[in-house]
N, C-alpha and C positions, 0 to 999 in steps of 0.2 A: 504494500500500500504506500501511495508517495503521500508526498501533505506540502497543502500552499500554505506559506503566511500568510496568516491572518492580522490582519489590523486590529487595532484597540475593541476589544469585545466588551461588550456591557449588557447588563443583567436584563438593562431596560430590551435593548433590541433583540432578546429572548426571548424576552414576556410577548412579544408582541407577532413574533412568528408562530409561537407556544399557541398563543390565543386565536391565531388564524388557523393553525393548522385545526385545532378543535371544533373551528366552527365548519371546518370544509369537511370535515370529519361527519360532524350530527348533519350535513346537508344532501349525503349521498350514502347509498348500500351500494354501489360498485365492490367488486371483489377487489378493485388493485385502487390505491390512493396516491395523488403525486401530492406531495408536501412541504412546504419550506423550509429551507437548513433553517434549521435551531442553533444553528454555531455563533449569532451574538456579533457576527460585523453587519454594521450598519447596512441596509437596502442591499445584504445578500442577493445574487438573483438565481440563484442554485436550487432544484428542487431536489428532492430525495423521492423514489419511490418504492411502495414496498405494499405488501399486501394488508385486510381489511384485519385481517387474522392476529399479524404478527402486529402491527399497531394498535389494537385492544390489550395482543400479549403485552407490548411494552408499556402502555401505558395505565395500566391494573399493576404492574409490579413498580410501578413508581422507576424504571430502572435508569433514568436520564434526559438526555436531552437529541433529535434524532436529526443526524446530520448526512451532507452528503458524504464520503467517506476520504477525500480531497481536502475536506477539513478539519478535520482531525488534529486536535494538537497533541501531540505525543507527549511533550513533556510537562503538558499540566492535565492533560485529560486521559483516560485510559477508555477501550472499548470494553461497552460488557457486551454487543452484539452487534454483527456485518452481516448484511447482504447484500446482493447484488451492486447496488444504486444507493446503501443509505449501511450509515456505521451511528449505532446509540452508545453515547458516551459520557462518562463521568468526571467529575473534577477530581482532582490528586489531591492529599494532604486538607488545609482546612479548605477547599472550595469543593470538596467530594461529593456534596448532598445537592440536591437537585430544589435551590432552595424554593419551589410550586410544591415537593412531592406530596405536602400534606393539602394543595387545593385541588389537584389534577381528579379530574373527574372519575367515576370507575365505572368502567363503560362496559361491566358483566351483563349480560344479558339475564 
């Protein structure tokens, strides 16, 4: 996996991909969803996609934030899952917790 830099990431420009990607989420049952990096630079224009399945999975276990996999920071973020088109990823040391995990919706059926 290679990885671009990324420019100055902020919590805000996560929230706000985080909160799009959600609503594009509750607005279709398609089996496959295309999504915004969550990776936090500014007016990203990268989408991630990945299935209806594994996007429920990821976001019921709380397990990060879903990027394309290009952006990636290695040495502050670690993957806990890759696919195809999109890597879910963590912060290292104190940015590790995914600080939504306790609003993110739980989308069990």
């Amino acid at each position: 996996m290679t990885t671009t830099p990324i420019r100055r990431t902020t919590s805000g420009e996560r929230e706000l991909a985080l909160d799009a990607n959600e609503r594009a989420w509750s607005m279709t049952d398609a089996d496959s969803i295309e999504l915004d990096c969550e990776c936090g630079r500014a007016a990203c224009p990268e989408t991630a996609e990945l299935s209806r399945q594994a996007y429920e999975r990821i976001r019921n276990s709380r397990a990060g934030f879903i990027v394309v996999p290009e952006h990636v920071r290695l040495g502050t973020e670690r993957v806990t899952e890759a696919g195809d088109r999109y890597a879910v990823v963590q912060g290292k040391g104190p940015a590790r917790r995914n600080p939504r995990a306790m609003m993110l919706p739980d989308h069990r059926s």
